[in-house]
C-alpha positions in Angstrom: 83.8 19.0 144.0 85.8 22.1 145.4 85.7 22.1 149.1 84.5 25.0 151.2 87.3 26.6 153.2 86.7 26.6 157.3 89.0 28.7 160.1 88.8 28.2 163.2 90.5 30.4 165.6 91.3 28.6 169.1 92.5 25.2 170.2 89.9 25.0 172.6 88.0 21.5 173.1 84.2 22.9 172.0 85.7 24.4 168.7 87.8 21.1 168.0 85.1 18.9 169.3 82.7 20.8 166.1 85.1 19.9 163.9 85.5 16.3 164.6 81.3 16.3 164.0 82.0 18.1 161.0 84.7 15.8 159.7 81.8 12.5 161.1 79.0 13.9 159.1 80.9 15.4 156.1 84.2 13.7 155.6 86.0 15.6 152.8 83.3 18.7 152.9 86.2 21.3 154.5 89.7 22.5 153.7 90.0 23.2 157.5 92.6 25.1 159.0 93.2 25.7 163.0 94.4 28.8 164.3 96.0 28.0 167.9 98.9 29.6 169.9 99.4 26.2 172.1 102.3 24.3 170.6 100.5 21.0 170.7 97.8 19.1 169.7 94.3 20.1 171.4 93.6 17.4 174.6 90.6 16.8 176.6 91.7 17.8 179.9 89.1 17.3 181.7 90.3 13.6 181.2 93.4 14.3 182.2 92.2 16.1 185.6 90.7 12.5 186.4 92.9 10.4 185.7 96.2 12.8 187.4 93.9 13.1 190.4 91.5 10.1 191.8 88.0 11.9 193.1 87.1 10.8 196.7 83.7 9.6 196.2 82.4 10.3 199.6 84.0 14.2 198.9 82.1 14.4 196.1 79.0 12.7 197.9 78.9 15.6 200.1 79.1 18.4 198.1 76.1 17.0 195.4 74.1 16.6 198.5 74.5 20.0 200.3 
């Protein structure tokens, strides 16, 4: 079976998180190619945020509760 071409323009965590559904529910569906300008592989960095810098829990108490 000839697989379907797919472009995705961006690095950006939604577009790769798509593809990794893609890839779960159709392994081997896609010839997939990324178009990015960021030199490296796409990163959650939202991760990164908390783990770089620990959240004060009673900060962030405050502000949920105002």
């Amino acid at each position: 079976m000839k697989k379907m071409k797919l472009v995705m323009v961006g690095n950006g965590m939604a577009g790769v998180r798509t593809l990794e559904e893609l890839l779960k529910i159709a392994p081997g569906l896609y010839d997939i190619t990324v178009f990015g300008t960021e030199p490296h592989p796409n990163y959650n960095r939202i991760l990164t945020s908390a783990r770089c810098w620990p959240v004060n829990r009673r900060w962030t108490r405050s502000l949920s509760t105002r």
